[in-house]
Each structure stands twice: as structure tokens, then as C-alpha cells.
C-alpha positions as CSV (number, residue, x, y, z in Angstrom):
1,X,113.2,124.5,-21.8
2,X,110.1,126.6,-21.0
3,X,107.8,123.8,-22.5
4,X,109.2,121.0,-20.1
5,X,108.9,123.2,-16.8
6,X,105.0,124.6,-17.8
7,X,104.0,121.2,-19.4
8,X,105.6,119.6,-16.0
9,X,103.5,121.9,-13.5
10,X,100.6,121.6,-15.9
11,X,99.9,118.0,-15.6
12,X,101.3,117.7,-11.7
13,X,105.1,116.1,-13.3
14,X,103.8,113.8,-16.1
15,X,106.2,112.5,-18.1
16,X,106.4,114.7,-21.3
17,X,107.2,113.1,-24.9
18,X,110.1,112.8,-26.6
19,X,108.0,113.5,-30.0
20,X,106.6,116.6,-28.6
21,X,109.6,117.9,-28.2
22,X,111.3,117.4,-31.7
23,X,107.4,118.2,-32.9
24,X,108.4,122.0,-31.1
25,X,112.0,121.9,-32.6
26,X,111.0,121.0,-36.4
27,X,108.1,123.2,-36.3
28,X,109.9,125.5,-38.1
29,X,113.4,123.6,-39.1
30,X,113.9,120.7,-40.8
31,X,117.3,119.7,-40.1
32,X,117.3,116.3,-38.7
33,X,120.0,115.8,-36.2
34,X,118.4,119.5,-34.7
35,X,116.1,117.7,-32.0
36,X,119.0,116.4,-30.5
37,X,120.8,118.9,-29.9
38,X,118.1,121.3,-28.7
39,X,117.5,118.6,-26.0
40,X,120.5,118.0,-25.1
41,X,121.7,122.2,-24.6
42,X,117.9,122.1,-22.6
43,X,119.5,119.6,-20.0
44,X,122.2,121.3,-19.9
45,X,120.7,124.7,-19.2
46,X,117.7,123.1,-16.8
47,X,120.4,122.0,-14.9
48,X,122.8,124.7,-14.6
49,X,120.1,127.3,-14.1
50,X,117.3,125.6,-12.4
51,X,118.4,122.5,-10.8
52,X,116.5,120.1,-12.7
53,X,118.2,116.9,-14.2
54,X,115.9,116.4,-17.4
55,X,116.0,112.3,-17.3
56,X,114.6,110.1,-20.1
57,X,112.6,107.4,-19.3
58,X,111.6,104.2,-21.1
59,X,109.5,101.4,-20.7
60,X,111.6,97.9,-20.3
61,X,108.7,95.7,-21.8
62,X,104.8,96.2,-22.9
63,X,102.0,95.3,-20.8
64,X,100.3,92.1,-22.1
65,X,96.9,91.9,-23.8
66,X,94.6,89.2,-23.5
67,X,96.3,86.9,-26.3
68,X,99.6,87.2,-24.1
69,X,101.3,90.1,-26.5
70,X,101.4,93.6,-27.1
71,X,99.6,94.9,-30.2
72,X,101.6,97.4,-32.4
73,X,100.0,100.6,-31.1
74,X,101.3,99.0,-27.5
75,X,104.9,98.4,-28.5
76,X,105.0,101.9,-30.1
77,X,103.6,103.4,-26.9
78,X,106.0,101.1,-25.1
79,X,108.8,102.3,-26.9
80,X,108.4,106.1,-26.6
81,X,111.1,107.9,-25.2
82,X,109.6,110.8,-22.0
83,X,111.4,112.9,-19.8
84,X,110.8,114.2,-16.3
85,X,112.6,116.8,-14.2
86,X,114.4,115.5,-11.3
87,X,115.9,118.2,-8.2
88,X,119.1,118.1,-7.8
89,X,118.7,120.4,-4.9
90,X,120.0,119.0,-1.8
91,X,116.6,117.2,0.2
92,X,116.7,119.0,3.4
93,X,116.9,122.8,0.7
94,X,114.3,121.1,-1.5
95,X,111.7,120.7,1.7
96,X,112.6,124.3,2.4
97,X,112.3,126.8,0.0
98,X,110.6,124.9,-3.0
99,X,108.4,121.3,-2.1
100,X,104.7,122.4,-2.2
101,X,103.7,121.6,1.2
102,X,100.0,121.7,0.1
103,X,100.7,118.8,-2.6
104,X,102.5,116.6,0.4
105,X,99.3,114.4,0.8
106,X,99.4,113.6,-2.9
107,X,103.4,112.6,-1.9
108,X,102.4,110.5,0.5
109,X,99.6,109.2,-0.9
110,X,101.8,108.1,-3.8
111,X,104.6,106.6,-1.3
112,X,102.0,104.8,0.2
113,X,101.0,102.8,-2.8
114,X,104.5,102.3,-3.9
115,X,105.1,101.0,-0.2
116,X,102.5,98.6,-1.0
117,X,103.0,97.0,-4.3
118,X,106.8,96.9,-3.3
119,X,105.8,94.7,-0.2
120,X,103.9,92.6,-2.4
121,X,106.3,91.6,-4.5
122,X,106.2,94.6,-7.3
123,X,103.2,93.6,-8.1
124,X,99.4,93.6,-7.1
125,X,96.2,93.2,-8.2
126,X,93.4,96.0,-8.3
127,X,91.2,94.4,-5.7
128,X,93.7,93.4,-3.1
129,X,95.6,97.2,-3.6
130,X,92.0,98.6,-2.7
131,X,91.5,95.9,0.2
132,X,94.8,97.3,1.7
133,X,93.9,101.4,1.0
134,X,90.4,100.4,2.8
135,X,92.2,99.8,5.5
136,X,93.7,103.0,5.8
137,X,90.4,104.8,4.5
138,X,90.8,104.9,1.5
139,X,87.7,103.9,-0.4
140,X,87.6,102.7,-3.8
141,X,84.5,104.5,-4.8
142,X,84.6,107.1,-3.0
143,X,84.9,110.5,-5.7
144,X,84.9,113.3,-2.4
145,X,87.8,112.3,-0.3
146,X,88.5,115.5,1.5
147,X,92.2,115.3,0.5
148,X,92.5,113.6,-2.4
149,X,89.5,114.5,-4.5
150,X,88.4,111.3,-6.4
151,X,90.2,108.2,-5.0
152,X,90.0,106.5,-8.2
153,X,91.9,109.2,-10.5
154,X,94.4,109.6,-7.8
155,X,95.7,106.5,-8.4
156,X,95.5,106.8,-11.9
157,X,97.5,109.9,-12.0
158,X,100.2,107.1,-10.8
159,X,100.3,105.1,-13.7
160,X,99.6,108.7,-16.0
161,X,103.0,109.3,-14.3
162,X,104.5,106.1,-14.3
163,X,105.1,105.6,-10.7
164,X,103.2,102.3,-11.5
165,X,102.1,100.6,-14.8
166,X,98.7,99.1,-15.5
167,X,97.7,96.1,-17.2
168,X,94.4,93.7,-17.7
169,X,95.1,89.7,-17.6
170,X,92.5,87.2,-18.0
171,X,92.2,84.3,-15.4
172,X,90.1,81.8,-14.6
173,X,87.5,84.2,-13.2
174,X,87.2,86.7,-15.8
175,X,89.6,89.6,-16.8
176,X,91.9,90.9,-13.6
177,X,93.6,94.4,-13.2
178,X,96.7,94.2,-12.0
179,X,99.3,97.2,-11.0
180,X,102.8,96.8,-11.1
181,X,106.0,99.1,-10.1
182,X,107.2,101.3,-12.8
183,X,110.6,103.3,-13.9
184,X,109.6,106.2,-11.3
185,X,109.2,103.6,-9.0
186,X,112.2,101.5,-9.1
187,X,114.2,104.9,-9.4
188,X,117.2,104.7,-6.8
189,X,116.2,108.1,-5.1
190,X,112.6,106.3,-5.2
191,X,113.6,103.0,-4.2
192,X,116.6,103.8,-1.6
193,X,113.8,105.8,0.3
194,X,111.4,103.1,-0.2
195,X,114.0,100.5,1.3
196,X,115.0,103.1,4.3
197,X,111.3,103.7,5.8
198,X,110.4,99.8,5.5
199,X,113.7,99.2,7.3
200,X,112.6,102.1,10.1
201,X,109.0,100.6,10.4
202,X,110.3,96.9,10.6
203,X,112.7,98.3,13.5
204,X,110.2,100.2,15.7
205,X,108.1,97.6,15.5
206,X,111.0,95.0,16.2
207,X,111.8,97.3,18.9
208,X,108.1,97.4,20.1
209,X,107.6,93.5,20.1
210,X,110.9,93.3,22.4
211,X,110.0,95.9,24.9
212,X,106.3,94.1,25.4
213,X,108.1,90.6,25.8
């Protein structure tokens, strides 16, 4: 329990291994159904004392290689079982007493590119995501962004916690990095907020377009 909710502050809610946490259990017992049940009484307790819903995540399929399939370290990557913590605090107490207001740029930074890949389909490629961020000054190269730091590792602290999964194709033109919704993503707290502030922004400007006519 105490290693989910340091290693979770610690590396700004990265998903944390299933295997690091049986590594912890068996440690210093062997018994095999014990990593189990040590995970299962840490939900349990995260929940009741906390608030946190410990969820598992894993990956539906493995990003492709050049030849088309994933190699065996992939699949096994693929196939790893994470958890993150979720509130189950009501929003509006959430906002209040425990949502770091200073990390709220890195929120909306994050909802941004979600917003964006999700408009595009689920999915977009590296050079188009970056066109669309210009726009909104974000710069691709640019490592001294006065909020976010290095622009570049922002977003790759998306796919590190898989808001968004990564993957090189070849095409025509050479190799082509494309970005692609993933399970934080398509979560339903993630996506019904997703589908909610679209829907706002497509009515004010609906709104907007009928007022000037």
C-alpha cells in the first residue's frame, strides 16, 4: 500500500507493475497464491482509508514494428499487468482540498492532447500533433517552456503514463511516428469528460455562428 502511493507521487501517477509488486510480496515469502492476496487486501484498504480505487490496467494489443508484428519482448511488455490509483472522492471535494493546483497546467496540457488525437480519429501522427500544439504555442523543440519545462518529455510522460501509446510505422516516405489513445485515455471518467467539453465548445460556437448570422 505504501509502495503504490510513494511510487505513484514519485513518478507524477505512472502506472506501477504488477511484477513489482509480487517482486515486494515474495521478497521474503514464497508462497505462491500470496501476491494475490496482498493486492487484493491493498485495494481494499487504499480504498477504504484513502479513497483510491487501485485499477489494473492492460494493454488490448502491441504496437507494430516495422515487419507488421510485435517482437517477444513487445508482447511481454504488452501483456503486463499495472495499476494506477483512481479518486473516488467526489470531483467538486477532489478540486478542493486535494488536486494540486500547481500541477493543473500539466492537466490541461494532457487534456489538450487527448482532445486532439480523439478529434482525429484516436489517432495521429507526430508531425501533424505538433502542427496542431504550434498553434497553441506549443513548440516542438522548444526544452524551456515556462510551464511545462521541455515540451518534448511532456508529451512523453503521456505515453510513460499511458494516456497515449506510441508506435513507429514505415510508409512510403520513410519511418512515421504515430500517437494513438490509450487505456487512461479511453477511460469513461476520461472519455465522458472528453465527450462533455467537445459537446460545450461545439455549442458556443454553434451558438456564436447563430448570433453573427
Amino acid at each position: 500500500m505504501r509502495y503504490m502511493l510513494f511510487k505513484t507521487h514519485q513518478t507524477s501517477g505512472c502506472p506501477v507493475k504488477r511484477e513489482e509488486l509480487t517482486g515486494i510480496v515474495t521478497k521474503n515469502y514464497r508462497q505462491r497464491a500470496l501476491p494475490a492476496l496482498v493486492i487484493n487486501e491493498a485495494k481494499d484498504r487504499l480504498s477504504a482509508t484513502f479513497g483510491y480505487e487501485m485499477r489494473e490496467l492492460q494493454r488490448t494489443r502491441a504496437p507494430s514494428t516495422r515487419a507488421g508484428r510485435p517482437t517477444q519482448s513487445q508482447q511481454a511488455n504488452v501483456e503486463a499487468k499495472s495499476y494506477i490509483l483512481v479518486s473516488q472522492l467526489d470531483p467538486e471535494l477532489y478540486r478542493k482540498y486535494v488536486e494540486d493546483k500547481e500541477a493543473a497546467h500539466l492537466s490541461g496540457f494532457s487534456f489538450t492532447v487527448i482532445t486532439l488525437i480523439h478529434l482525429a480519429g484516436g489517432k495521429i501522427s507526430e508531425e501533424v500533433l505538433w502542427q496542431q500544439l504550434k498553434r497553441l504555442g506549443l513548440k516542438e523543440n522548444d526544452e524551456n517552456h515556462s510551464v511545462l519545462g521541455n515540451n518534448k518529455q511532456a508529451l512523453e510522460r503521456l505515453v510513460q503514463q499511458r494516456y497515449l501509446l506510441k508506435e513507429k510505422l514505415a510508409g512510403p516516405e520513410g519511418h512515421v511516428v504515430m500517437y494513438e489513445l490509450a487505456e487512461r485515455a479511453l477511460d469513461e471518467t476520461i472519455s465522458g469528460k472528453l465527450k462533455d467539453y467537445i459537446s460545450e465548445i461545439v455549442g458556443t460556437s454553434t451558438a456564436q455562428e447563430e448570433n453573427s448570422s
